[in-house]
DRENPA-3360 file (N, C-alpha, C; in nm, 2 decimals, always signed):
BEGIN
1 = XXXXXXXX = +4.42/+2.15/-7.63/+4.49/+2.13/-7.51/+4.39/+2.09/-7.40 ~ +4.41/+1.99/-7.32/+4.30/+1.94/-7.23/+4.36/+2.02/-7.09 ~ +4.21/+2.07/-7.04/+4.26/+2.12/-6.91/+4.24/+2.02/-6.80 ~ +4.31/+2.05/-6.69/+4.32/+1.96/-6.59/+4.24/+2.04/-6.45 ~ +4.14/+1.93/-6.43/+4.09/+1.99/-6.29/+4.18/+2.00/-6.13 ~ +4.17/+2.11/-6.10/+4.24/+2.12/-6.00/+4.14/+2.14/-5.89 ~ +4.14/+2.08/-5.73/+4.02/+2.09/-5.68/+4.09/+2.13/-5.52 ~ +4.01/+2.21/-5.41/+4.07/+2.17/-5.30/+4.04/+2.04/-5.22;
9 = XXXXXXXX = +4.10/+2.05/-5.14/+4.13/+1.87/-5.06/+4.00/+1.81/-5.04 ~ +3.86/+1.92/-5.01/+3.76/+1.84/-5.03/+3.70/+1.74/-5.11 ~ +3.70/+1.84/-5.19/+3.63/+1.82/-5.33/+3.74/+1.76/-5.39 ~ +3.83/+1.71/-5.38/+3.93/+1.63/-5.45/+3.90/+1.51/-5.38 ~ +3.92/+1.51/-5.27/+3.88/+1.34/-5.19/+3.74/+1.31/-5.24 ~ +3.64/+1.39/-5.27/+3.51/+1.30/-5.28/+3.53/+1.27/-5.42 ~ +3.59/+1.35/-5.55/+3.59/+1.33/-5.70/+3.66/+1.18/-5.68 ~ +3.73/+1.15/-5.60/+3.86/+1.06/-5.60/+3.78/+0.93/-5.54;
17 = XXXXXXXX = +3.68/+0.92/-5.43/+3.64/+0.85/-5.37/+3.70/+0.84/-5.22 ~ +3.76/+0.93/-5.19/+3.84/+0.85/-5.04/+3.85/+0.94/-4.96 ~ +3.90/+0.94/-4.82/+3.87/+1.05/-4.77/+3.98/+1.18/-4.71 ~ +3.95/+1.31/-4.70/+4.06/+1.36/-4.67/+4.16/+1.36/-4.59 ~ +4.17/+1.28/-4.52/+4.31/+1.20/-4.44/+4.35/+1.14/-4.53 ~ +4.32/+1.05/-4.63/+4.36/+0.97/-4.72/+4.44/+1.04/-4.81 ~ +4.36/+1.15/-4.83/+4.44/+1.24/-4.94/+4.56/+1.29/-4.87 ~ +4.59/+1.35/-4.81/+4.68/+1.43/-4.78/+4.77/+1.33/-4.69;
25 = XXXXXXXX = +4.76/+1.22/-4.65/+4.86/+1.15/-4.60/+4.95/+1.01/-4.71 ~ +4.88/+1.06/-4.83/+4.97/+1.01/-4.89/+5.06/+1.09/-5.02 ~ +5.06/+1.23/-4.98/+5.16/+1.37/-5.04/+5.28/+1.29/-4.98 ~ +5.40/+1.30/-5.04/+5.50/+1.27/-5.04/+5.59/+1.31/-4.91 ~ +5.55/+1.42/-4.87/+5.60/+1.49/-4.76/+5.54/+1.42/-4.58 ~ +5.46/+1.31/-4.66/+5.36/+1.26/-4.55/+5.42/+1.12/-4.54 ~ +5.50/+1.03/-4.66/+5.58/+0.92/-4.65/+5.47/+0.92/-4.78 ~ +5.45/+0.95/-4.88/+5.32/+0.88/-4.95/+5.40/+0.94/-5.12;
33 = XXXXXXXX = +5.32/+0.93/-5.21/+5.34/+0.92/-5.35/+5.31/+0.99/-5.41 ~ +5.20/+1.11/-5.38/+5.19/+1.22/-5.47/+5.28/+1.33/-5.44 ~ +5.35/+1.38/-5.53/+5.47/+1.46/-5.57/+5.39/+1.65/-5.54 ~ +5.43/+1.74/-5.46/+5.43/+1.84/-5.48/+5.43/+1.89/-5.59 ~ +5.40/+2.02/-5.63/+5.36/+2.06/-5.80/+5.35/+1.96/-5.88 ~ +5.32/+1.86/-5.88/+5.26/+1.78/-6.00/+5.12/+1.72/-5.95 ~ +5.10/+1.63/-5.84/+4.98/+1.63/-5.79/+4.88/+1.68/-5.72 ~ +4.97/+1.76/-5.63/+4.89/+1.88/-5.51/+5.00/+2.01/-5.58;
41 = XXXXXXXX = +4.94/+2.11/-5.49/+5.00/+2.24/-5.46/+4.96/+2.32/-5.34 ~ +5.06/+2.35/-5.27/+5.03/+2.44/-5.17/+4.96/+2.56/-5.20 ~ +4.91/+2.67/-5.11/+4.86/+2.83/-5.16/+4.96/+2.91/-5.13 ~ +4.93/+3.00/-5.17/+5.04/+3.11/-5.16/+5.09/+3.12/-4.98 ~ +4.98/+3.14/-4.90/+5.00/+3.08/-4.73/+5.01/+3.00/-4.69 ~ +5.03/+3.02/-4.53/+4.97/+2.90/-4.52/+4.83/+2.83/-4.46 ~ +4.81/+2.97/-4.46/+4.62/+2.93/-4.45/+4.55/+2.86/-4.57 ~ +4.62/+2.87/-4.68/+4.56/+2.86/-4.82/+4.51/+2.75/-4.80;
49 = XXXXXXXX = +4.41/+2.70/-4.90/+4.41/+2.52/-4.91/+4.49/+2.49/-5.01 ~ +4.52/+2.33/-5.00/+4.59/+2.25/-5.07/+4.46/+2.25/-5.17 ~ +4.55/+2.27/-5.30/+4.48/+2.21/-5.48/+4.56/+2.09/-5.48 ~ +4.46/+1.94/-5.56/+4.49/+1.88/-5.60/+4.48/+1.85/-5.76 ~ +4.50/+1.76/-5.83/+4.45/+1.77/-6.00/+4.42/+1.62/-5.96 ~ +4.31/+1.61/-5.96/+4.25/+1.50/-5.96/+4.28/+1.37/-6.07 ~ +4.31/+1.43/-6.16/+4.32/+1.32/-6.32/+4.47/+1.26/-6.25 ~ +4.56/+1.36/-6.23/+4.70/+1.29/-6.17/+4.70/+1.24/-6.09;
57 = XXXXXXXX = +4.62/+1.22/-5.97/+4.57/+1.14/-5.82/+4.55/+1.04/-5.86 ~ +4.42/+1.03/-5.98/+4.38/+0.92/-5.99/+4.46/+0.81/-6.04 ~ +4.54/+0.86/-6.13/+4.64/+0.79/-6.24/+4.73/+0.72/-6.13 ~ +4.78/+0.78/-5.99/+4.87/+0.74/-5.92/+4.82/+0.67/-5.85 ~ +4.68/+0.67/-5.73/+4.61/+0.59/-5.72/+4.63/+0.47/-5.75 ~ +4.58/+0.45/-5.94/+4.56/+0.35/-6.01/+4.73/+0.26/-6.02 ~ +4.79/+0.34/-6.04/+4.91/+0.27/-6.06/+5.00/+0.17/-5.94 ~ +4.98/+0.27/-5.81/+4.96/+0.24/-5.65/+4.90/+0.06/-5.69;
65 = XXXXXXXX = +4.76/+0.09/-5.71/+4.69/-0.03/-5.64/+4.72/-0.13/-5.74 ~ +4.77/-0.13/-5.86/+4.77/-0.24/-5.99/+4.96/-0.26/-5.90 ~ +5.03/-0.23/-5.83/+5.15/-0.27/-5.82/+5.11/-0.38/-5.69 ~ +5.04/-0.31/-5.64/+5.03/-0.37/-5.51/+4.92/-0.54/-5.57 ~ +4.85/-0.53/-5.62/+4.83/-0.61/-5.72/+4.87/-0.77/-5.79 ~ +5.05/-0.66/-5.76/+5.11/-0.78/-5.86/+5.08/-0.72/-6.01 ~ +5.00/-0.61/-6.06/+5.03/-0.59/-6.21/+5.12/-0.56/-6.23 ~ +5.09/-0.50/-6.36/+5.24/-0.38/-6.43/+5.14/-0.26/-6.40;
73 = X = +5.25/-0.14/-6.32/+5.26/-0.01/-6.33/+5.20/+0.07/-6.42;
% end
């Protein structure tokens, strides 16, 4: 079973390459494409930090920029 890294918003923007406005303004709830429990997760508060899974960011990311592109998804 492969585990998935889950990181807070920092260390998820730098694994990712971009930066933390980047990240978190494109959660879904922000007008953007990463989906609640599948790509981020809230904390139990709301002081908590946001977890990301970085392998899923990336994958969306990539899929994001190959549309925009003109590829296939």
């Amino acid at each position: 079973m492969k585990t998935e890294l889950w990181l807070p918003t920092k260390a998820a923007a730098d694994a990712l390459g971009i930066s933390t406005d980047t990240l978190k303004r494109k959660r879904e709830i922000c007008g953007g494409f990463l989906e609640a429990g599948h790509h981020w997760c809230a904390g139990s508060t709301r002081n908590s930090p946001l977890t990301f899974c970085v392998e899923r960011c990336r994958e969306a990311f990539h899929q994001r920029g190959m549309q925009a592109r003109g590829g296939q998804s």
